[in-house]
N, C-alpha and C positions, 0 to 999 in steps of 0.2 A: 748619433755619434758619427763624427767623421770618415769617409772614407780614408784616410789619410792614416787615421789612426787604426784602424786595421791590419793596413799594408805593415806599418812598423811592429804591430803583435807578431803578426805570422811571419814578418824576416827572422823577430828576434827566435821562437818558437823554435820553427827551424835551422837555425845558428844553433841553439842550446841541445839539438841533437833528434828534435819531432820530424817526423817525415813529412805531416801537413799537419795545417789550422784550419778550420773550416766554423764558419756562425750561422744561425740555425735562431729562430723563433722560439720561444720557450712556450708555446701555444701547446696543448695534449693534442698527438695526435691517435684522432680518434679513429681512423680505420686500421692502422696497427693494433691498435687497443681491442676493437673484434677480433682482427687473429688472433690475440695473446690469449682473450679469453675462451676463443675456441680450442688454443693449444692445452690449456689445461682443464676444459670440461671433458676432454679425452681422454683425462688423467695420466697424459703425459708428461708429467710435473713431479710424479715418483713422490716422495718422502719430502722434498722440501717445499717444507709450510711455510715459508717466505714468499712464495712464490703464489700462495694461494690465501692470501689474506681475503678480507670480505670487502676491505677498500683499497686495493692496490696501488701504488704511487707510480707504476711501472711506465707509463705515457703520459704523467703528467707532471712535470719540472717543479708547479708551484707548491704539490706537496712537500717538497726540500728544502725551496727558499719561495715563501710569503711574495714576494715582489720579482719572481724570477721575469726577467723582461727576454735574456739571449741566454744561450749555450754555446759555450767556443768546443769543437770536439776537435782533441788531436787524436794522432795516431802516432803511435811509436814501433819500427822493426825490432823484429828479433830471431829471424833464420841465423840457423846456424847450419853447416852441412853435416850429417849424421855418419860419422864411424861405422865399418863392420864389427857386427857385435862377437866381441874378445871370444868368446867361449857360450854354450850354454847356462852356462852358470851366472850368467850375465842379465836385468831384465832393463826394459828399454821406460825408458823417461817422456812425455809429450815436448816436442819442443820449448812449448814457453814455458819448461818448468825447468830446465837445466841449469841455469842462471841462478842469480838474487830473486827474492822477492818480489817481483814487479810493482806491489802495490808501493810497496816504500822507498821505492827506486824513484817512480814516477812523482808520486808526491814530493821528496826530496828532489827529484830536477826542479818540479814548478819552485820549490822555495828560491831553490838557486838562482832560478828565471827570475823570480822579483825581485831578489838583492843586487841582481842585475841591471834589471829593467825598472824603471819608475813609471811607466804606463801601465807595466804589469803587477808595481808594486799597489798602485790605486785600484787596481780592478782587485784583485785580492781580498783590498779591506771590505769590499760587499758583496764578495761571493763567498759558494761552495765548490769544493774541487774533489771529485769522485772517480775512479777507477774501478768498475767492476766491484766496488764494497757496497749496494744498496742494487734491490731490480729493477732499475730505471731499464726502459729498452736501447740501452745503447747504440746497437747495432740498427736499431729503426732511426734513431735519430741521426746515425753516421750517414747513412742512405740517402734520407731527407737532406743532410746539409752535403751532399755529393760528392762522396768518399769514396763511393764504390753500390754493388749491391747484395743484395742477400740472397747467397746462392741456396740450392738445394740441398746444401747441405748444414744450412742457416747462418753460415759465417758470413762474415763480411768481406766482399770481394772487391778489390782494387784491379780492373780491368790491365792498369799499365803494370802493377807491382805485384799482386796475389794476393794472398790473406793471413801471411804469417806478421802478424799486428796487433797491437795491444790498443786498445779505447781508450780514452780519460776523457772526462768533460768537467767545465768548470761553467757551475749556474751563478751568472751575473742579475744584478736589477737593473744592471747598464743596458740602455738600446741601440744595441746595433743592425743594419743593414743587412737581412739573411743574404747570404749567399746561395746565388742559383744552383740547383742539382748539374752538374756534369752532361751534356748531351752523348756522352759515351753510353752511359749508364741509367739513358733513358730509353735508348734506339732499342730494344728487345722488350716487349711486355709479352709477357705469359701468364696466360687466366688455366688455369686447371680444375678439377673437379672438390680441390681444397680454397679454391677462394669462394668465399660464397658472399652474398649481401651486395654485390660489385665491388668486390673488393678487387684488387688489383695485384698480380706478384711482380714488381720489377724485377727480369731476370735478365740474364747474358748468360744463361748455362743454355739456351736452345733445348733442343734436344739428348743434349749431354747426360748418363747416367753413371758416368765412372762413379762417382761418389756411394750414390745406392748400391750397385753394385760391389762395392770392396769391402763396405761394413760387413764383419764378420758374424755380428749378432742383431740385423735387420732394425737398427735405431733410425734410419734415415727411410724405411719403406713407404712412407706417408712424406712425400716430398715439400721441400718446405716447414717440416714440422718435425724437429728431433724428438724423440721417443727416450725419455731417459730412464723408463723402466725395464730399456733392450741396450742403453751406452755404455760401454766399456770407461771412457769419462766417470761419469756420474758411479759408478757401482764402484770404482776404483779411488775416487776423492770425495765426492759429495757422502755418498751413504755410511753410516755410522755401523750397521749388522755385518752378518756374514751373507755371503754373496752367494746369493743362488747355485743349487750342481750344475741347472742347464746354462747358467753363463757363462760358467768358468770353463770351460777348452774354448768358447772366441775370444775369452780376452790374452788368450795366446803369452804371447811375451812379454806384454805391458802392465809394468807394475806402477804405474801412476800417470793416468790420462790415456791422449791417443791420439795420433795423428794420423792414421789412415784415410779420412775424406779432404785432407788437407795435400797427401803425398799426391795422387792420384789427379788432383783437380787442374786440367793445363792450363791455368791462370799461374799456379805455382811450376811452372816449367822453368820460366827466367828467375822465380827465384834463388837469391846472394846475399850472400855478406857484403858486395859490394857497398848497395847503399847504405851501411852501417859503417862506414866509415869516413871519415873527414881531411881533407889534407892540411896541415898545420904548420910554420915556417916557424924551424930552430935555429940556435946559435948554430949548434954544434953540427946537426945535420941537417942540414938547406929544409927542404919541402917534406916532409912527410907523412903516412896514412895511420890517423889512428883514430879507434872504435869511440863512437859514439855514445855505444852504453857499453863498457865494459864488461859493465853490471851482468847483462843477458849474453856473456858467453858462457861456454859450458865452462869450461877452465874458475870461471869465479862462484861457479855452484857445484851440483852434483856432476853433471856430464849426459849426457844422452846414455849410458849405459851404467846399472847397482849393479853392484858385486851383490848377489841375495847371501851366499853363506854372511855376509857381514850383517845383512837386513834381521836376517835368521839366532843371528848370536844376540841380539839384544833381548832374551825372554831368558826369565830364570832360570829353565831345562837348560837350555844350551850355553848360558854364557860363559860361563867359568870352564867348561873346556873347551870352548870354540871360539871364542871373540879376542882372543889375544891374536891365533891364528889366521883368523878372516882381516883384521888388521894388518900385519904382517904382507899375507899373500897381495891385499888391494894397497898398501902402499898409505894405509893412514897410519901414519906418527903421530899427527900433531892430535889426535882423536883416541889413540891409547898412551899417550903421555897425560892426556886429560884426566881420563879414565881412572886410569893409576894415581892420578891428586886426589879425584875423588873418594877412592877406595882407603888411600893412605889417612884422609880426612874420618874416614869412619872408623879405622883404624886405629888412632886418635882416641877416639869416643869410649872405643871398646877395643880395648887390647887383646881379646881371646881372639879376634878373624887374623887370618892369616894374609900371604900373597892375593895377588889377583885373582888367583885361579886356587886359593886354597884355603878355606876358614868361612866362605860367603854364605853356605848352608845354614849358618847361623842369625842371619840376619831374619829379621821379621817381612812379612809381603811387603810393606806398606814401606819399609825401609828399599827392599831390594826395589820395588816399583820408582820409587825418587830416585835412587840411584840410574838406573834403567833410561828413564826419562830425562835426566841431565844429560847424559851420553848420545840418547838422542838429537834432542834438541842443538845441541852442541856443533852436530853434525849438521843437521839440519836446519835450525830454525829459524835461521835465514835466508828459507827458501821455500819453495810453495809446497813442499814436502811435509813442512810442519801440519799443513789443513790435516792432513788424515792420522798426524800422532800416530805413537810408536806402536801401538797395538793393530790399526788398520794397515801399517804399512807392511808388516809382517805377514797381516792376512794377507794382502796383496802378492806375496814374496809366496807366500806356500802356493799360491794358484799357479804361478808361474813358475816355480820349481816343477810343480807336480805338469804339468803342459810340457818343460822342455826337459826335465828328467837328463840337467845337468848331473856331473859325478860327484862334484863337490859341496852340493846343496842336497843332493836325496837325504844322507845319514842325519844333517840336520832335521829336513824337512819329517824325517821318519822317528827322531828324538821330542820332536816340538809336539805331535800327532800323538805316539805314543801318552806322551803327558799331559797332555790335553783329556785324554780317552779314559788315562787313573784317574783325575782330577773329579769326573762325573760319577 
């Protein structure tokens, strides 16, 4: 495939809002694929069994698509700068979750990209286009086609920009001309006592250990190789149970993900919003800056900071006399106007339930649970907050109540606990 034709993907790519395009062989690459399978003979792979299939697709593209010949990998921003957090009663958000949904954000650009583009409209009809939904190694193929590298603390690091970045790739049976790895991001190799086989660690952290060092619950002590049965991550979205006693004081304030080896890492120094933005010429006012995904600001999702007494009023114990309140106090209308259809709807059905907050004791589990879970979602479910549903994100809320032993969340958190303790 032409070079020519290239150069017009990754202009248009980056017009439509990517920060880069980069192509890439769709060959397995097999000395990632030793790490990977060393990462999880460690049993650093925790609970998900996705990750630990018997034949993994994880470094090989043509398990996807049959005829995969390239991989185009972009990358898309999403720093936002983090607020002082309002109050204790507040629990903090991982950056890239504050926002929309990324997956359907991104997927929705590429569409937009090929009703745009007719180069990109043909590549389309013989690809696959993925975002973090299947465990392809992303982040090894990013590396490979010279995005950046894979720091110690496993992310993906852009030497010029940092690593607050989202991955997509799209597996084509088109053959393109890989692109050379970046000589930024070749100039540091580091071999440690975790590469074995000659394997190789491309790094640019040198001797850098802020990362290890900041993790509050030693997930990154095995450099190179995150630990997700020690991640405040994975215990707080991936895992489905209740969350260890010895984890819960590191996961401190974060009630969904984590950005600590990300804050700390001076790649993200010059981290901005800058390059999330685009300058655009109107009628009405000449030149001006606006976001490239709007989508991933806080303002169009949750926010870098939950109110928990709101997290907290969504369980039968608590709602009916705290979820009007916790609305109120955080400033959601449009979320107890909801609420209140919903309620009036059952109301409806059965005429003995009363107001909001007066008649609900009568509803069956099964009925109050739908209800429950519409309010959530509502809130939520269009954004990455949905993955852990309303029950884990409450657990999350009580870890973090009970760590920051705000004033407004204890009585909840000491209602929910209570009735949890009848319950048994």
């Amino acid at each position: 495939m032409s070079q020519l034709l290239k150069e017009v993907l990754k202009k248009e790519a980056i017009e439509f809002g990517f920060s880069d395009l980069r192509f890439i062989s769709a060959r397995p690459l097999v000395e990632d694929e030793k790490l990977f399978h060393e990462w999880r003979d460690k049993g650093y792979a925790a609970e998900m069994s996705y990750m630990t299939r018997v034949q993994p697709i994880n470094a090989r593209p043509e398990f996807l698509l049959n005829s995969a010949k390239t991989l185009l990998i972009f990358t898309a921003d999403y720093y936002s700068p983090v607020p002082a957090r309002p109050s204790l009663d507040y629990g903090r958000v991982a950056s890239y979750a504050v926002g929309r949904d990324y997956h359907k954000v991104l997927r929705k650009k590429i569409k937009e990209l090929a009703l745009y583009s007719e180069a990109f409209k043909n590549l389309l009809a013989q690809s696959r286009f993925f975002t973090d939904a299947v465990p392809l190694l992303e982040k090894s193929f990013a590396v490979k086609a010279g995005l950046g590298f894979q720091g110690k603390n496993t992310l993906l690091i852009s030497k010029k920009s940092g690593s607050y970045k989202f991955i997509a790739e799209l597996i084509t049976d088109f053959e393109f001309e890989p692109d050379p790895e970046e000589s930024e991001h070749n100039s540091i190799y580091q071999t440690d006592e975790n590469a074995k086989n000659g394997v190789v660690q491309r790094s640019l952290c040198a001797k850098c250990t802020r990362c290890i060092d900041t993790c509050p619950t030693g997930a990154l002590d095995d450099p190179y190789f995150l630990d997700a049965r020690k991640c405040i991550s994975y215990w707080t979205i991936e895992n489905r149970g209740e969350i260890p006693a010895e984890m819960r004081k590191g996961i401190g304030e974060w009630v969904f993900g984590c950005d600590l080896c990300q804050e700390v890492c001076p790649y993200n120094r010059k981290a901005s919003t800058v390059d999330m933005y685009v300058q655009v010429k109107t009628a009405a006012q000449g030149t001006v800056s606006k976001l490239i995904f709007p989508e991933f600001a806080p303002e169009a999702g949750v926010g870098h900071w939950l109110y928990l007494p709101l997290v907290l009023s969504l369980d039968r114990a608590t709602f009916e006399k705290y979820f009007v309140k916790a609305c109120e106090e955080s400033g959601e209308k449009r979320l107890l106007d909801y609420a209140r259809k919903e309620i009036f709807k059952l109301r409806n059905k059965n005429p003995e339930f009363g107001e909001i907050n007066d008649g609900l004791e009568n509803l069956s589990k099964k009925d109050f649970d739908e209800l429950l879970d519409k309010i959530y979602f509502f809130k939520f479910g269009e954004t990455p907050l949905s993955r852990t549903k309303r029950k884990g994100l409450i657990r999350n809320a009580l870890i973090v109540a009970g760590n920051s032993l705000g004033e407004k969340s204890l009585e909840l958190m000491e209602q929910l606990l209570a009735s949890r303790l009848n319950a048994r």
